[in-house]
C-alpha positions in Angstrom: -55.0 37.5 -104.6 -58.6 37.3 -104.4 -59.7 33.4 -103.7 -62.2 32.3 -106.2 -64.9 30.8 -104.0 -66.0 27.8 -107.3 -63.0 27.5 -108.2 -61.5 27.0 -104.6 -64.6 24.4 -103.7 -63.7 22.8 -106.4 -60.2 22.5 -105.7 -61.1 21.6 -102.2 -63.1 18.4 -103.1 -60.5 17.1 -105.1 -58.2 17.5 -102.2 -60.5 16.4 -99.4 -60.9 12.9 -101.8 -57.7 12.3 -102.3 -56.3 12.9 -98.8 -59.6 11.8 -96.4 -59.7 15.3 -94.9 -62.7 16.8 -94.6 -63.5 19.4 -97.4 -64.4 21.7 -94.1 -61.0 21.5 -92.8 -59.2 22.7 -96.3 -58.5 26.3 -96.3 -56.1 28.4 -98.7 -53.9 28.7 -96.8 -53.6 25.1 -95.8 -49.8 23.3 -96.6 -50.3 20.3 -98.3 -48.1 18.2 -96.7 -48.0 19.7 -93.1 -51.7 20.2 -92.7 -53.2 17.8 -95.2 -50.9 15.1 -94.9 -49.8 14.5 -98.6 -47.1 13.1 -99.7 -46.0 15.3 -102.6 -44.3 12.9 -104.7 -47.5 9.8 -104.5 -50.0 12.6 -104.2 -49.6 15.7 -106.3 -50.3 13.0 -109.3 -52.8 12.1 -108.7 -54.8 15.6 -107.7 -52.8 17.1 -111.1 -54.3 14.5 -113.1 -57.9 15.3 -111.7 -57.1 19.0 -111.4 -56.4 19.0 -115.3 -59.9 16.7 -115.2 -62.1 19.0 -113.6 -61.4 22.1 -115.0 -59.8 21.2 -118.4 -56.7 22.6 -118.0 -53.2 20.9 -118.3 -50.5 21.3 -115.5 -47.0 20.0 -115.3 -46.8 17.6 -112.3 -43.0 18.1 -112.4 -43.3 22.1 -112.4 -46.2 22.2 -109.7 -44.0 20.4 -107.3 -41.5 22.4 -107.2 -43.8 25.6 -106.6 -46.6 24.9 -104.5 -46.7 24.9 -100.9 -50.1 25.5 -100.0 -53.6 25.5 -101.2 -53.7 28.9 -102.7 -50.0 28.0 -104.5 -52.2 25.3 -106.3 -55.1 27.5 -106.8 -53.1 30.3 -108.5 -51.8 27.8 -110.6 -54.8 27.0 -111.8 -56.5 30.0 -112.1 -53.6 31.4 -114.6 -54.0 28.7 -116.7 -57.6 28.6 -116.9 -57.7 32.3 -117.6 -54.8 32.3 -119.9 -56.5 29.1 -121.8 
């Protein structure tokens, strides 16, 4: 899938705040708990929450978990529910 560059910069902000990486070191295909160092379950709230913020969408925290993986996992996420609205 094609990586939307806004959309991913976006997305990479969010996580570079919430885990103290730098936004540099955040690529797509980066795992979120091996190479960013979150903890899924005190985490992945707190990026949903300003994931569903930032681009006015609203995603499951309980469904998310159990899916993503990476970076792009989260991204695809949330370009299918932006474009599906």
């Amino acid at each position: 899938m094609p990586v939307d560059i806004t959309r991913f910069e976006k997305l990479r902000d969010i996580l570079a705040e919430t885990t103290g990486n730098e936004a540099g070191d955040i690529y797509p295909e980066s795992d979120l708990e091996e190479d960013l160092g979150m903890i899924i379950e005190a985490d992945l709230p707190r990026v949903i929450k300003k994931i569903n913020h930032e681009f006015d969408i609203r995603l499951d925290v309980p469904i998310i978990a159990d899916q993503v993986e990476t970076v792009e996992d989260l991204l695809t996420f949330i370009n299918d529910e932006t474009e599906l609205g």
